[in-house]
N, C-alpha and C positions, 0 to 999 in steps of 0.2 A: 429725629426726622419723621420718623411714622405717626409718634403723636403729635404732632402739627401738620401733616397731612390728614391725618384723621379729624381735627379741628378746623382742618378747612373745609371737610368734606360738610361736618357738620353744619358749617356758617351757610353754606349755600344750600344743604336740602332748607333749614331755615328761614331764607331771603325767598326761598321757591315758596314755599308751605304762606308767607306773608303775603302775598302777589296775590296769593292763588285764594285768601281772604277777604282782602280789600276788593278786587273782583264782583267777589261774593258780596258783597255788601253794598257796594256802587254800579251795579250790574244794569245795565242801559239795552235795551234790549236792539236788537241787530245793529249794534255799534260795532263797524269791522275796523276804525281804528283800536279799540281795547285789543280786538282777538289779536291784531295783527303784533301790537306791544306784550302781550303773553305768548304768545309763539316766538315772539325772538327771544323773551325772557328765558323761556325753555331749552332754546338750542344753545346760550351762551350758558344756561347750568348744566348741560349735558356737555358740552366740552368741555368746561372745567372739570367734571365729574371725570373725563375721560383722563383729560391729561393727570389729575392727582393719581388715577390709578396705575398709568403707566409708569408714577413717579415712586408709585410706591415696591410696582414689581422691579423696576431696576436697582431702588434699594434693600431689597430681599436678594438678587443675585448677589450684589458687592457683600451680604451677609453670608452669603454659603461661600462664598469663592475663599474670602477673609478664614474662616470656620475651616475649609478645603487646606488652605494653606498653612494653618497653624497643626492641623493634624499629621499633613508631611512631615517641615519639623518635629514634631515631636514623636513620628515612626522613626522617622531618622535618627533623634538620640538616643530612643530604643534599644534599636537597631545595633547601635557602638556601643552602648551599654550590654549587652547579650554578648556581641562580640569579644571586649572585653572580660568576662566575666569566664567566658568559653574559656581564653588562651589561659587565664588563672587557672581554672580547672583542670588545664593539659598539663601546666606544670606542675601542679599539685600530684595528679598523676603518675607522670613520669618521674617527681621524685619521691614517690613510692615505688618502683619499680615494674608501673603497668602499663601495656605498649601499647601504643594506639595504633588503630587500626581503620584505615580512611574505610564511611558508608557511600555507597552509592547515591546520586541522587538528593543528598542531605548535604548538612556543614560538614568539610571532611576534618577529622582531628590531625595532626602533623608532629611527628617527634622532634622536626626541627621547627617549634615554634621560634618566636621572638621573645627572650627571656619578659617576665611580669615582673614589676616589682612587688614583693609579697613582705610582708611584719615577718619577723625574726623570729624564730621558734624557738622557744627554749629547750633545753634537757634534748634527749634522745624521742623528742616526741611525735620526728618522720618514721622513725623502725615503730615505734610503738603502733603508730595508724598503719602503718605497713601488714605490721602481724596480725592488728586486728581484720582490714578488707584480707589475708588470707584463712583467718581461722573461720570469716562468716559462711557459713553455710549457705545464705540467700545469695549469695555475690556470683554474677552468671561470669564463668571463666570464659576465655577468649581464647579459641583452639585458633592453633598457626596452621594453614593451610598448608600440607608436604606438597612441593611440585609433585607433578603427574610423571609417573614414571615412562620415559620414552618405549613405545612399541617396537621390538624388533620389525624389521622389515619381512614385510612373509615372502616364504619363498617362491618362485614364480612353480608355477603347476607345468608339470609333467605334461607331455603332450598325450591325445586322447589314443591309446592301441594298446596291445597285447602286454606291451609289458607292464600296463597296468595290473594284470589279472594271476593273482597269486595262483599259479600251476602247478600240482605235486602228485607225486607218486604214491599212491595207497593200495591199503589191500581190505580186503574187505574180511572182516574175522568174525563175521556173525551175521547172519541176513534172516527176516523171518516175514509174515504178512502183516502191515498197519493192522492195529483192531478195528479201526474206524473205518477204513476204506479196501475195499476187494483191488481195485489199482496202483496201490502203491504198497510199495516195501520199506521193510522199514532196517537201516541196516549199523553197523556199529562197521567203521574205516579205519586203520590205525594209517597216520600221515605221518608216522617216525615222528610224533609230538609224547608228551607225560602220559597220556592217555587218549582212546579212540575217540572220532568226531561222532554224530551219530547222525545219520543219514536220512530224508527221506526219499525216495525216488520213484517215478510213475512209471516204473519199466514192466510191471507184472504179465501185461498183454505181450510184452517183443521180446522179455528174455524167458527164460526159464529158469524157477529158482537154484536148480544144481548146478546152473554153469553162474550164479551167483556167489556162490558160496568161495571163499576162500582166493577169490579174484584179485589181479592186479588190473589195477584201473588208473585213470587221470583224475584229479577232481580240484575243483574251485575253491579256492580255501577260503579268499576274502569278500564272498558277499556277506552280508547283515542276514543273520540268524532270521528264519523266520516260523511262524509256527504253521502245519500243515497238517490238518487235524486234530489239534489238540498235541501234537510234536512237535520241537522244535527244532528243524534241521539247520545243520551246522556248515554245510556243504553241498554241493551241485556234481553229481556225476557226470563227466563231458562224454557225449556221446555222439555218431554221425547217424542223420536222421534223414528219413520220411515220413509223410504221413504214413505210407503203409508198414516200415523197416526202421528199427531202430538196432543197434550195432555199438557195444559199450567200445569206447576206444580202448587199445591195448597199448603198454610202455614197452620200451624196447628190450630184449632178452638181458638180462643181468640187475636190471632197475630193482630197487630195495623200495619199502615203505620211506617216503623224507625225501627223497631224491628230486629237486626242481628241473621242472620243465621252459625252456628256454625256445626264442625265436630269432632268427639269425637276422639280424639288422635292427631288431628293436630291446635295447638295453631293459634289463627285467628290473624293475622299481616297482613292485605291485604297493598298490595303499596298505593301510593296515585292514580297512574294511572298506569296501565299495558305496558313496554315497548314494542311497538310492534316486534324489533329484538330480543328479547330473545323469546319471543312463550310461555309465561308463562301457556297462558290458554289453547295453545295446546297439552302441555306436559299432562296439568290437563284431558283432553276432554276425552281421550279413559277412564280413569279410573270415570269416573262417568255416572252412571246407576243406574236402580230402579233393584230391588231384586224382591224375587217369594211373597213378602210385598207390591209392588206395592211403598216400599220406595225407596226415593232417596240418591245413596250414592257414598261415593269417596271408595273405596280401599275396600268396603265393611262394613263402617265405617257412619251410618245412618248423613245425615242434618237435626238438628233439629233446632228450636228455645229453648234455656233452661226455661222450667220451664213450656213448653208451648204444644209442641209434632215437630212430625217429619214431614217431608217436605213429598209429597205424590202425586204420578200421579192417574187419576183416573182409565185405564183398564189395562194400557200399563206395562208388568213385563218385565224384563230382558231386555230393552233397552236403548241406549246410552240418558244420559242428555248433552242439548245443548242448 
């Protein structure tokens, strides 16, 4: 069809190009019948000219749509050919002993394919490929994912007060001055543990070192170690305080090194160690103060040791314990 469009196109630029000679030749000067018969010659070669061209791009679509459509089919047999080819491959697979393991996203593979019909293998020649994809070295092995072991449940947290706060009886069996600093001491506790905590504490200015020495005191067991000059203390001496008076708390007469300190209404669960972003002792610090008893207590609520007496500053009433 194109090259008989093309052959028509030609017939008529031709019949135009002859017109447009004869003209030339017999040309009569301001003869407006001629022009008028070459001007209509013109517009019936120019609509021919048009319409062959439109004849020829509708026949270029019906070539690409034709073209369009044979390439579907023939994705599509593709297509069942791969498929095909794929489930072979699964059973080949599987009867080697390798498990498929569906990908995301992709063709997934399926242990329960639809059997293939596959040519008869002779001899023992599924173990033999067997043994060979495991003896090859390149062959990428396919690890089975272990389920995720369930999480125990955590347990709910303690509520925020005193008996959080590991409280015990110590004594103090060595005291002497930090090197680093003229304000603090530096002191070695024994808390009825394998061996003593080692202390440091900013008491130089309120107490005196002789009434340090060889003390029975309360102290903090479970904050996070921290270092204080180049020390690392292991514990907090609890003390009743002022800015101007500080006053080491005293355990009650018969108290030993080890001996825990209790609050009467709040059950003693201290952590193993105080997180420092939760602020546990902070929360605890404003509610613990000696009473018009000169005891020490949380919420109003005396520290004692059981069975033993109450925890006890010596002048200092109504001030915070720290």
């Amino acid at each position: 069809m194109l090259r008989r469009a093309a052959t028509t196109v030609g017939s008529a630029c031709k019949k135009y190009d002859l017109n447009c000679t004869k003209f030339a030749k017999n040309r009569r000067p301001n003869t407006m019948a001629d022009l008028q018969k070459i001007a209509s010659n013109n517009e019936r070669a120019e609509a021919l000219i048009n319409s062959i061209e439109a004849e020829i791009y509708g026949i270029q679509q019906q070539l690409v749509e034709r073209q369009k459509q044979e390439l579907i089919k023939e994705n599509a047999a593709l297509a069942k050919e791969v498929g095909a080819a794929l489930a072979q491959l699964v059973q080949l697979e599987l009867r080697n002993g390798k498990k498929q393991i569906p990908v995301p996203g992709a063709r997934e593979f399926c242990t329960s394919a639809a059997p293939v019909d596959l040519p008869a293998e002779a001899g023992p020649a599924p173990a033999a490929q067997a043994s060979k994809l495991a003896k090859d070295p390149k062959e990428k092995k396919v690890k089975e994912k272990k389920p995720a072991a369930e999480k125990p449940a955590a347990a709910p947290e303690a509520p925020v007060d005193v008996g959080r706060l590991d409280l015990r009886v110590g004594k103090i069996v060595e005291v002497g001055r930090h090197p680093d600093a003229d304000s603090l001491y530096l002191e070695k506790i024994d808390c009825g543990e394998a061996g003593p905590r080692t202390v440091v504490s900013g008491l130089v200015k309120f107490v005196p070192l002789e009434e340090m020495q060889n003390r029975l005191v309360v102290v903090m067991c479970n904050l996070k170690p921290a270092k204080m000059r180049g020390v690392t203390s292991e514990a907090m001496v609890m003390c009743a305080s002022t800015p101007e008076k500080v006053e080491v708390l005293s355990p009650p007469a018969g108290a030993v090194p080890g001996d825990l300190v209790h609050c009467e209404g709040y059950p003693r669960q201290p952590d193993a160690q105080l997180n420092p972003k939760k602020k546990i002792f902070e929360s605890c610090a404003p509610d613990l103060m000696t009473n018009d008893d000169l005891v020490a207590c949380y919420k109003g609520a005396a520290l004692h040791v059981p069975g033993k007496g109450n925890v006890v500053a010596q002048t200092l009433k109504n001030v915070n314990v720290k």
